[in-house]
C-alpha positions in Angstrom: 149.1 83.3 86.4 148.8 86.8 88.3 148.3 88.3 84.8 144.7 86.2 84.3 143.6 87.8 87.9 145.1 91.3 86.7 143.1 90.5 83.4 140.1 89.4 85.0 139.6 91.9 87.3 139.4 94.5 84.5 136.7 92.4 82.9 134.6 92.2 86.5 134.5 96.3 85.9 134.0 96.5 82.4 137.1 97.4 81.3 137.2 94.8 78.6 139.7 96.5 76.1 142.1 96.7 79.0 141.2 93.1 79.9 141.7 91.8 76.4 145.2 93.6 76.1 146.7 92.2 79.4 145.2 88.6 78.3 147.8 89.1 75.2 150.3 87.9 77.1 148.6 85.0 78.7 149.6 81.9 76.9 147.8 79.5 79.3 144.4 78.3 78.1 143.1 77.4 81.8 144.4 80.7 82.3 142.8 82.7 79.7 139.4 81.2 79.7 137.9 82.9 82.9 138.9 86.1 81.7 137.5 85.6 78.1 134.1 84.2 80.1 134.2 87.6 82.3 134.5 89.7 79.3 132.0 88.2 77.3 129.4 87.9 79.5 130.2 91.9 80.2 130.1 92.7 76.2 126.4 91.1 76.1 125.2 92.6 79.2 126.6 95.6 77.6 124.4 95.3 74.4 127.6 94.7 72.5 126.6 91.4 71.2 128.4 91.1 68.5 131.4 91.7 70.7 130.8 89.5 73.0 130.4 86.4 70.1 133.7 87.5 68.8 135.3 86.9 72.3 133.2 83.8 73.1 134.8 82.5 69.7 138.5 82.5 71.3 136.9 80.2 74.1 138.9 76.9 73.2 136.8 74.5 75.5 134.2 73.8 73.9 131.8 73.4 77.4 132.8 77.1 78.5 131.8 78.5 74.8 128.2 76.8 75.1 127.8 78.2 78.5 128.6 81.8 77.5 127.0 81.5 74.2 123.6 80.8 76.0 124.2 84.1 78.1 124.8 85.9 75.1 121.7 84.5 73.7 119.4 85.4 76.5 121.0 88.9 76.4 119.7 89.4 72.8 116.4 87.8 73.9 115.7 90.0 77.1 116.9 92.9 74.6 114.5 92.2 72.2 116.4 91.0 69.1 114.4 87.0 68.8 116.1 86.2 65.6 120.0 87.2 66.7 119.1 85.3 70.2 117.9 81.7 68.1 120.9 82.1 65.9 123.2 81.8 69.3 121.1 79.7 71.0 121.6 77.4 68.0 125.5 78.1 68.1 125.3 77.0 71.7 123.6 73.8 71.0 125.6 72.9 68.3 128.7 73.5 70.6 127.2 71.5 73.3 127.2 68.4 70.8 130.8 68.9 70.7 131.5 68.2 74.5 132.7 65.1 74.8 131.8 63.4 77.8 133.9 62.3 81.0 134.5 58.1 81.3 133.8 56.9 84.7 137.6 56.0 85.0 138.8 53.6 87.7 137.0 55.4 90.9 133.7 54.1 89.0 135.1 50.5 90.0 136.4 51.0 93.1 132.8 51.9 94.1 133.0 56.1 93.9 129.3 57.4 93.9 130.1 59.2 90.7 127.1 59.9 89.2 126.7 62.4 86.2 123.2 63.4 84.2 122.5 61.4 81.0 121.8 63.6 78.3 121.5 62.7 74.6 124.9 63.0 73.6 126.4 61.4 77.1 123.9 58.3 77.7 124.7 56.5 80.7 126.9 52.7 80.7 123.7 50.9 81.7 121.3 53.4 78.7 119.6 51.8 75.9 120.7 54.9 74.0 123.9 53.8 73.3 
């Protein structure tokens, strides 16, 4: 685990080739993730978009990947290249009807104030959406 802090901090100062080497010989995906989130998201603000899509591809969950893919996209956007930002954006939306959603599990009926926003793909117990 000291490896992914190791890694990360090299992302956090843009030292993403170092990042990316050390992350090698991290086998653990909760482990690898931040760092692969760090370097992307320092690729786009970089202007290396292309980069950054190739490292938010090696994302495995699927609700991390849509998050970074929507920075990368309003990277492109704020850089001026519309058609590369709707072609992520659309990557990130189609990734974001891959997350599967959470079950209220037994807390739910013991009571728990677990509450969670409906959303299309996620519709509520009590939603005529179902």
């Amino acid at each position: 685990m000291a490896l992914r802090h190791v890694a990360n901090a090299f992302a956090e100062t843009e030292q993403l080739a170092q990042a990316l080497i050390i992350l090698n010989d991290v086998s653990e995906i909760s482990n690898r993730t931040p760092v692969l989130i760090t370097a992307a998201t320092k690729q786009a603000l970089a202007g290396d978009a292309a980069a950054a899509l190739a490292t938010a591809n090696n994302i495995d969950e699927v609700r991390f990947r849509a998050v970074v893919l929507g920075k990368i996209a309003l990277t492109q956007a704020e850089n001026g290249d519309l058609p590369a930002a709707e072609g992520t954006l659309e990557m990130a939306l189609a990734a974001i009807k891959k997350i599967k959603c959470p079950t209220p599990g037994p807390m739910r009926s013991a009571g728990w104030p677990w509450q969670r926003p409906e959303s299309e793909n996620c519709p509520m117990p009590w939603s005529s959406r179902r």
